[in-house]
C-alpha positions as CSV (number, residue, x, y, z in Angstrom):
1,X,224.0,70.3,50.5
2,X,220.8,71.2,48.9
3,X,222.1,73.6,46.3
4,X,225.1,71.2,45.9
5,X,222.6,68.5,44.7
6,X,220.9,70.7,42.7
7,X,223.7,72.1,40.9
8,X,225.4,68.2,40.5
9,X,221.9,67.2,39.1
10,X,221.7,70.2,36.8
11,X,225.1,69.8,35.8
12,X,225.2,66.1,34.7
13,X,221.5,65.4,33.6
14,X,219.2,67.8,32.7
15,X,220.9,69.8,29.3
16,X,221.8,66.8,28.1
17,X,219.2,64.9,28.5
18,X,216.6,67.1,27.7
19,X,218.6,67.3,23.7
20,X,218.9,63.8,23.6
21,X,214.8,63.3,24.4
22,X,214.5,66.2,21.9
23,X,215.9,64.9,19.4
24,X,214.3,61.3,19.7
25,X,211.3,62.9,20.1
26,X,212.2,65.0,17.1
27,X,212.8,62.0,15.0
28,X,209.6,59.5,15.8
29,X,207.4,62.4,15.6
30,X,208.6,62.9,12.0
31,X,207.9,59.6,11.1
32,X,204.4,60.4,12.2
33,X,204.9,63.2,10.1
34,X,205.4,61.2,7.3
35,X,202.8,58.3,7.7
36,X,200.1,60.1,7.5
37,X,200.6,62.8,5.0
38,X,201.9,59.3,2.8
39,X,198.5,57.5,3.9
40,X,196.6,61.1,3.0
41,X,198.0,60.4,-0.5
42,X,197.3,56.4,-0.7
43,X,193.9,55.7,0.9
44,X,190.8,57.1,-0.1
45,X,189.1,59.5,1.9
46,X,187.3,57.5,4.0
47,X,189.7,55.1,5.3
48,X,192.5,57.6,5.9
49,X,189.8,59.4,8.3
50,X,189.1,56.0,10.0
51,X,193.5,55.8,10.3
52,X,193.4,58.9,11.9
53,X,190.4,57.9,14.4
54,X,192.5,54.9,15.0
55,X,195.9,56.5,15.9
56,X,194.1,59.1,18.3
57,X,192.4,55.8,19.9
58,X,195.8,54.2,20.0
59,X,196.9,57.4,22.0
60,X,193.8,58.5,24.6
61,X,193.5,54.8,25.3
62,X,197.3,53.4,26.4
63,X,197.1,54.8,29.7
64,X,193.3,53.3,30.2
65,X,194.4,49.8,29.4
66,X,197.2,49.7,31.6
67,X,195.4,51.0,34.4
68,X,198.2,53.8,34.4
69,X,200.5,51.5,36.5
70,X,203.8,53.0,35.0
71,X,202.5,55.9,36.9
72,X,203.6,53.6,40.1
73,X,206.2,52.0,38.7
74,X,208.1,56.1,38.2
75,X,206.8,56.6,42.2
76,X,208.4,53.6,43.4
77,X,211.3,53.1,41.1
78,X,213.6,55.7,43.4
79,X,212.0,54.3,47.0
80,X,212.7,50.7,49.2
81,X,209.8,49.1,47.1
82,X,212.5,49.5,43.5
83,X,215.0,48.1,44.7
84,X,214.3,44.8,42.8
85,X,213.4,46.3,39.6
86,X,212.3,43.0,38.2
87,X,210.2,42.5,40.9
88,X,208.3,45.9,40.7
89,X,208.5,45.1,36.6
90,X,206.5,42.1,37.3
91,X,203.6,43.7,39.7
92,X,203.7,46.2,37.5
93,X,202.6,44.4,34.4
94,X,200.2,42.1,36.4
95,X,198.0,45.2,36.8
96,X,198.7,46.3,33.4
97,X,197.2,42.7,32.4
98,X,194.6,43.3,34.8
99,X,193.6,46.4,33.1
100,X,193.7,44.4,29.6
101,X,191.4,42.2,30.8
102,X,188.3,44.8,32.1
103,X,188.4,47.0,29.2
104,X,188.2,44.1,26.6
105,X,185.5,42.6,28.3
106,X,183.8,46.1,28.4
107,X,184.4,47.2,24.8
108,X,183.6,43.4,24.0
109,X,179.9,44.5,26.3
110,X,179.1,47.0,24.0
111,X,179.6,45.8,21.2
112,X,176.6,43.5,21.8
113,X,174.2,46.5,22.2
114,X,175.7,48.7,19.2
115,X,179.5,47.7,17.8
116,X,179.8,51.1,16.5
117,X,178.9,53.4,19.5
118,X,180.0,57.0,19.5
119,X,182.5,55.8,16.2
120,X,180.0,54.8,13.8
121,X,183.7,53.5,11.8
122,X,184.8,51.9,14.4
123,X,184.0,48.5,15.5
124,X,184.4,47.4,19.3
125,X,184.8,43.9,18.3
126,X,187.5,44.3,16.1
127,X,189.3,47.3,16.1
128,X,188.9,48.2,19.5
129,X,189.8,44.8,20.5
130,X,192.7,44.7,18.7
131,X,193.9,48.1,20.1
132,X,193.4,46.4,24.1
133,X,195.9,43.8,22.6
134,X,198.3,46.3,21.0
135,X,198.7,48.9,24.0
136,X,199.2,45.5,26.5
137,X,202.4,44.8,24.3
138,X,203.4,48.3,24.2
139,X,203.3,48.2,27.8
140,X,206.1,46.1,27.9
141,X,208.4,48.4,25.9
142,X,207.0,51.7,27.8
143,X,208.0,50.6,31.0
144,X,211.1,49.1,29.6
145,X,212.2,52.4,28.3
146,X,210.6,54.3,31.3
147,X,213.3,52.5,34.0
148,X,216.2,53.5,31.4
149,X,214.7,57.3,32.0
150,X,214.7,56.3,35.7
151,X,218.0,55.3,35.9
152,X,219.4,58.0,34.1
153,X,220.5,55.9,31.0
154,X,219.5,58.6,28.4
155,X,221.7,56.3,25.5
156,X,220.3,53.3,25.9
157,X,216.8,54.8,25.8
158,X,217.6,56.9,22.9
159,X,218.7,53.9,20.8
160,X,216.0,51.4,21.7
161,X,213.1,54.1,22.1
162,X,214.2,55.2,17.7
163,X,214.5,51.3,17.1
164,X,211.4,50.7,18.3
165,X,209.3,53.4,16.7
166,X,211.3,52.8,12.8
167,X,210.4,49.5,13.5
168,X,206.3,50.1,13.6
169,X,206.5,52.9,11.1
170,X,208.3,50.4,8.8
171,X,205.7,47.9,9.4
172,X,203.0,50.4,9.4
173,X,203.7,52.4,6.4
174,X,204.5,48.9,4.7
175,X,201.1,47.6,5.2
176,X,199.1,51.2,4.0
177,X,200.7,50.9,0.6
178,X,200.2,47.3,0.5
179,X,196.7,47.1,1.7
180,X,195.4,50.3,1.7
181,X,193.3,50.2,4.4
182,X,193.4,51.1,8.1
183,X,192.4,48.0,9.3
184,X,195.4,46.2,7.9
185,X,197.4,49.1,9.7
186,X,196.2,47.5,13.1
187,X,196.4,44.5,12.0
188,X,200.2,45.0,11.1
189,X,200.8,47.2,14.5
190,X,199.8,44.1,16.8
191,X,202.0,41.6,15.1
192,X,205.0,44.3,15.3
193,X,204.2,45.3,19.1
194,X,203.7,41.4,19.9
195,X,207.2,40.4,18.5
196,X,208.9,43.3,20.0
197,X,207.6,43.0,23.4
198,X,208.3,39.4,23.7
199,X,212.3,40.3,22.8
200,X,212.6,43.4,25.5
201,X,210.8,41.1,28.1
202,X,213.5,38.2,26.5
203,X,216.4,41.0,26.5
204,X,216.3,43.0,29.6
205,X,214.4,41.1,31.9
206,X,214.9,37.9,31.1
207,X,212.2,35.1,30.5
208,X,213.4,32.8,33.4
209,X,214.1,35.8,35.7
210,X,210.3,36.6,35.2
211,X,208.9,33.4,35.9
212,X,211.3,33.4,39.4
213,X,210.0,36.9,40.3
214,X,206.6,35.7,39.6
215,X,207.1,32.8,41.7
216,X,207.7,35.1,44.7
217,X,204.3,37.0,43.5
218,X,203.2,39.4,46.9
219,X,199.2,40.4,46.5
220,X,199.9,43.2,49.0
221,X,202.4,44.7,46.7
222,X,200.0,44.2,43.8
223,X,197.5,45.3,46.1
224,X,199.9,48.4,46.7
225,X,199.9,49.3,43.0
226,X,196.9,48.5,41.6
227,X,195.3,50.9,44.7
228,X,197.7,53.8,43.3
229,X,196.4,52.8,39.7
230,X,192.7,53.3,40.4
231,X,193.8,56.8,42.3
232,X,195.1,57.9,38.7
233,X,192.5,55.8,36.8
234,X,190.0,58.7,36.9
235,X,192.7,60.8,35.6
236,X,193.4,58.6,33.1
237,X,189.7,58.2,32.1
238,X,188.5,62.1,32.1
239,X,191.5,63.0,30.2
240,X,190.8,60.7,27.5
241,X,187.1,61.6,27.6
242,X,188.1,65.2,27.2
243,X,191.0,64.4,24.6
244,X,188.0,62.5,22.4
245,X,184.8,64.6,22.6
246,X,186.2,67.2,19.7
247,X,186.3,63.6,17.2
248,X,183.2,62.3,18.3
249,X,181.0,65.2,17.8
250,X,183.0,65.8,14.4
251,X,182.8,61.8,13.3
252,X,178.7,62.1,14.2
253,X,178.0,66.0,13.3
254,X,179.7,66.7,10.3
255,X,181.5,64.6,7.5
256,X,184.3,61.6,7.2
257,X,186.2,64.9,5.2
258,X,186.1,67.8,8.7
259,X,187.3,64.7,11.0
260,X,190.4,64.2,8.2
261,X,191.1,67.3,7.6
262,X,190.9,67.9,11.7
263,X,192.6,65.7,12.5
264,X,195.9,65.9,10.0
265,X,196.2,69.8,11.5
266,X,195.9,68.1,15.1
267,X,198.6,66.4,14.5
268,X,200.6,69.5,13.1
269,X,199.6,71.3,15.9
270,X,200.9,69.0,18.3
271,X,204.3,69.5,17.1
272,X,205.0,71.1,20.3
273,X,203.9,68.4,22.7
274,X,207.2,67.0,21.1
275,X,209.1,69.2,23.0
276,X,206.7,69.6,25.8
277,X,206.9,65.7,26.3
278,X,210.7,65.7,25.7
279,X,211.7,68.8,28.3
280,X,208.9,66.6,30.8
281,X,211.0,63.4,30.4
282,X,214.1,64.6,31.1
283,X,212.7,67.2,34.3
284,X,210.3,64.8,35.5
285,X,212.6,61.8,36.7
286,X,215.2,64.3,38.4
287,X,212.0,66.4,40.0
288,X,211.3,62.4,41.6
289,X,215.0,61.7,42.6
290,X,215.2,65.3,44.5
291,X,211.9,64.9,46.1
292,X,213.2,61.6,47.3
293,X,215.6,63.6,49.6
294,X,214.4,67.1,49.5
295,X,210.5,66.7,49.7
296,X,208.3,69.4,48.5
297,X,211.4,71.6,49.1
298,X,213.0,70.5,45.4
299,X,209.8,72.3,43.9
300,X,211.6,75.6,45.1
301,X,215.3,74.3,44.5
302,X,214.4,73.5,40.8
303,X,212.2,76.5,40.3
304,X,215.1,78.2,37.9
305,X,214.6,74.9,35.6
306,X,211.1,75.0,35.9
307,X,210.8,78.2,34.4
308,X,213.2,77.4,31.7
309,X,211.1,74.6,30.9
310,X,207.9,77.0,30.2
311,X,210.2,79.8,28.5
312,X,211.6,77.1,25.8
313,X,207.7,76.1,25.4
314,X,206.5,79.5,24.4
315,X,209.6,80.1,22.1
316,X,209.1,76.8,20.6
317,X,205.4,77.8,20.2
318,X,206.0,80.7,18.5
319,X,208.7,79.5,15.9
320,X,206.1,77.1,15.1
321,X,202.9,79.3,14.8
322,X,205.4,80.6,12.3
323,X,206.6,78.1,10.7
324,X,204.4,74.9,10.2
325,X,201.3,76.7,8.2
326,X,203.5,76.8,5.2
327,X,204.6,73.4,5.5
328,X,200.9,71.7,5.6
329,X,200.3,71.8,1.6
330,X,203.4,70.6,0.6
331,X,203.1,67.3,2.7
332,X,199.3,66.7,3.1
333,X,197.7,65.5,-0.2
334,X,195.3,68.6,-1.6
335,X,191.9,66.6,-0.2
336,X,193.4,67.7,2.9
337,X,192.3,71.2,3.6
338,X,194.0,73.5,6.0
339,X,192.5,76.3,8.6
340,X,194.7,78.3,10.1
341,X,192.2,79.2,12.7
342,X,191.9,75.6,14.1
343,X,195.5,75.4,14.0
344,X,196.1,78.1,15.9
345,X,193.8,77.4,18.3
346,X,194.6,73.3,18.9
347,X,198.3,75.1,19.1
348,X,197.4,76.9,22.1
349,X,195.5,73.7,23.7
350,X,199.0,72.0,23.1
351,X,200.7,74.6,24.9
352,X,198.3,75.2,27.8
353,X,198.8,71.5,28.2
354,X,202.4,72.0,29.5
355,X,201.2,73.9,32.3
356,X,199.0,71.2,33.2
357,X,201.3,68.6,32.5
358,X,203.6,70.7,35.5
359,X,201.0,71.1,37.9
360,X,200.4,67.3,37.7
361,X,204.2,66.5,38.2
362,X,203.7,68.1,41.7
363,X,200.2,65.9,42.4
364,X,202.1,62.9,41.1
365,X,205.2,63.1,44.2
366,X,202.6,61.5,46.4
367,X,200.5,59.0,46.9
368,X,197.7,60.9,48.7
369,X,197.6,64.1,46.3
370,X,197.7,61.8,43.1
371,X,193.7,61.6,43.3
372,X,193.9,65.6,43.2
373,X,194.7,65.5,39.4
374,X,191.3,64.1,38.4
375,X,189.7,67.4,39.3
376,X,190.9,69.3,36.5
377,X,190.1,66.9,33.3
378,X,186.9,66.6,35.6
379,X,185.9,69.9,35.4
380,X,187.2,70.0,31.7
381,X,184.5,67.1,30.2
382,X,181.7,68.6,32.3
383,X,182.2,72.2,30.4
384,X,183.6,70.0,27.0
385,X,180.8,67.8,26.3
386,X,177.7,70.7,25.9
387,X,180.1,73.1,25.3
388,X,182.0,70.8,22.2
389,X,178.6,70.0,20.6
390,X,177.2,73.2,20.3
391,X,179.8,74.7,19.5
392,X,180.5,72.1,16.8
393,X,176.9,72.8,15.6
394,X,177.4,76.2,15.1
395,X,181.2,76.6,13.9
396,X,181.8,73.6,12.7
397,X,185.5,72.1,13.4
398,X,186.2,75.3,14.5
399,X,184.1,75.1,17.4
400,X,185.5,71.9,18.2
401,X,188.4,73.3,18.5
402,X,187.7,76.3,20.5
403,X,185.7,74.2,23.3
404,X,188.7,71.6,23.3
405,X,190.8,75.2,24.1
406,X,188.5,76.0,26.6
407,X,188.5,72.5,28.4
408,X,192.3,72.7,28.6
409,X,192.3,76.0,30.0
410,X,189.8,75.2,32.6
411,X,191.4,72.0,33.7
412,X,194.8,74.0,34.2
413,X,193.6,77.1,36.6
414,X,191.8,74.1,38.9
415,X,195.3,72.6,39.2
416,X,196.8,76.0,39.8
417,X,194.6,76.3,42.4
418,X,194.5,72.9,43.9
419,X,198.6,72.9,44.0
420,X,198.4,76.4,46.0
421,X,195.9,75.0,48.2
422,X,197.5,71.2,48.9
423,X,201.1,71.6,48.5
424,X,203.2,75.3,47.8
425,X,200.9,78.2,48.0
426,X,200.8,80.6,44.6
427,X,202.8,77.6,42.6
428,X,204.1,79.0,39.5
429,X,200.6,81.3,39.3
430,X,202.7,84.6,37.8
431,X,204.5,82.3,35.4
432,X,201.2,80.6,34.1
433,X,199.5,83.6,34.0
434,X,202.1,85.4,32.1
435,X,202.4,82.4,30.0
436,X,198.7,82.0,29.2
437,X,198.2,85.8,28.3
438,X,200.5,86.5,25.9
439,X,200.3,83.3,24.0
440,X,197.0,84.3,23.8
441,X,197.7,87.2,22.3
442,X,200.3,86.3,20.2
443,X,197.8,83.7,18.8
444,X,195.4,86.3,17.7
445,X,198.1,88.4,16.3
446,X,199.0,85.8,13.9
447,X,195.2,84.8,12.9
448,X,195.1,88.3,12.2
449,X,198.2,88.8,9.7
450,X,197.7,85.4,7.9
């Protein structure tokens, strides 16, 4: 029965899928692709670095402001407590709003002792404020989209998840050549996010049919979710500690120019979490609906996919070590300077990342291990943040980039271990160790020849 599930699940969900999420993926990242190399040849120095602080803040921070309750919307989507999904939507979002409303007030906090702490471009009062508003709207459509991945309704996601994304980039990349500043950008996002929130919520889960399930509002269950939130709050909070030490020591240590030029070959080198977040959203809600009846036993019965999974990683990785250098100077205005160095390097970070991403899947089946995955991003800002600064001081961006390696790797062998230890002894250990040495040395390899 087991292998019959397996095979049925394998069969009718997981190819598929995983193309279509590709290819969506595929397609808003290259939008990305194209706002900010267009901004990098609009906007002046300065404020396309401060656009490229922003989006990374728009990114580390979503699952802070929501408290990471879509986390506990995926664990209880497939269990007793789903079955009303409006019902779950609604505790859900009450959390999420929750969340809105204690970061606010503590960015709002600091700002009255410095309003450009850490980000001396940023202000708390206004663009941070603004961003609280625009990831509790994009709540709304991430959960939206996240219960079509739940129930298996790949189309439906694919065509709302690319409306919604050429919707913002529209409006975004509208408002850059209009304005020209990144402000305006934010500005533009909110009013775009706000509107499009308010028709999903209208659309799918209907205004009245909100208002009925929030009349039937149960504290325990909101009790229930928010108490899973705060498990994977710390998570959420190390990791985006970790994810923003590289740009803080860069915004304060060296020039407005290192954190551009960082960041646009960031975001090159993340061309791979495409595929890495892609493969995850298509293995990660079947790895939930087979634990559901199989337990920790679907961790062996889907080992076969699992490896596929890193396998198409490290030949993605590859084709793109190879590949993407050349495209940098054609898109990128010529301010923007490229290192092939940091870009190897923030490539492998990506990568290593996928690995982590895996081990946290397996933390993530159950309540009582989730508070296991703080431990790695833990461990990761205690080496980061000395590590990152001298580093930084010494190589320059370079060294931001090595230490933010270094963190990643870290954070991943004190999953690998904690997985062995809590639930399936030696866990994909041989496949991550294989993985990690020879992308390491196929890194060096192609430092070497270009």
């Amino acid at each position: 029965m087991s292998l019959m599930f397996v095979n049925s699940l394998k069969k009718s969900f997981f190819f598929n899928a995983a193309f279509i999420y590709l290819i969506a993926d595929f397609f808003v990242k290259g939008m990305q692709f194209i706002l900010l190399p267009s901004a990098s040849h609009i906007l002046i120095i300065d404020e396309y670095g401060k656009l490229t602080l922003l989006l990374a803040l728009l990114t580390a921070l979503s699952p802070l402001i929501s408290l990471s309750s879509e986390a506990a919307f995926s664990l209880f989507f497939n269990r007793n407590i789903g079955n009303n999904k409006s019902y779950l939507f609604v505790h859900s979002l009450a959390v999420a709003f929750t969340g809105y409303l204690i970061f606010s007030a503590f960015f709002l906090l600091i700002s009255l002792f410095d309003d450009h702490f850490l980000f001396k471009i940023i202000s708390y009062k206004n663009e941070m404020l603004k961003i609280c508003f625009i990831l509790f709207f994009e709540y709304i459509l991430t959960v939206t989209l996240l219960s079509f991945r739940l129930s298996f309704d790949k189309y439906r996601y694919f065509v709302y998840f690319v409306l919604i994304n050429v919707t913002k980039f529209s409006c975004g990349i509208t408002a850059i050549y209009l304005f020209e500043n990144a402000t305006d950008y934010l500005n533009t996002l909110l009013v775009a996010n706000f509107i499009l929130s308010l028709l999903f919520a209208l659309k799918f889960w209907g205004i009245t049919n909100l208002f009925k399930q929030a009349s039937k509002f149960d504290f325990h269950l909101y009790k229930r979710i928010l108490k899973y939130s705060l498990i994977i709050l710390p998570v959420s909070s190390f990791a985006v500690v970790n994810s923003l030490i590289d740009k803080v020591y860069i915004t304060s240590l060296l020039s407005i120019n290192d954190l551009a030029n960082y960041s646009s070959i960031f975001l090159l080198a993340g061309a791979i979490q495409i595929a890495i977040i892609a493969l995850n959203k298509s293995y990660m809600p079947k790895l939930l609906k087979a634990y559901s009846i199989e337990g920790y036993k679907s961790l062996e019965l889907l080992k076969k996919e699992t490896r596929l999974f890193l396998v198409s990683i490290f030949l993605i990785y590859i084709a793109f070590l190879l590949l993407l250098p050349n495209l940098f100077i054609y898109i990128f205005n010529e301010k923007i300077v490229f290192s092939v160095e940091i870009f190897v390097i923030l490539s492998l970070s990506f990568l290593f990342n996928a690995l982590y991403i895996l081990y946290t899947n397996v933390l993530s089946l159950e309540e009582n291990t989730a508070k296991y995955k703080m431990y790695g991003y833990l461990v990761a800002i205690i080496i980061n943040i000395p590590l990152s600064y001298f580093l930084t001081l010494e190589y320059s961006a370079t060294g931001a980039a090595l230490s933010t390696l270094a963190s990643v790797l870290f954070a991943v062998i004190i999953l690998m271990f904690i997985v062995s230890w809590k639930v399936l002894k030696f866990y994909l250990i041989m496949e991550s160790m294989i993985l990690i040495i020879s992308s390491i040395f196929i890194a060096i390899a192609i430092v070497m020849v270009i």
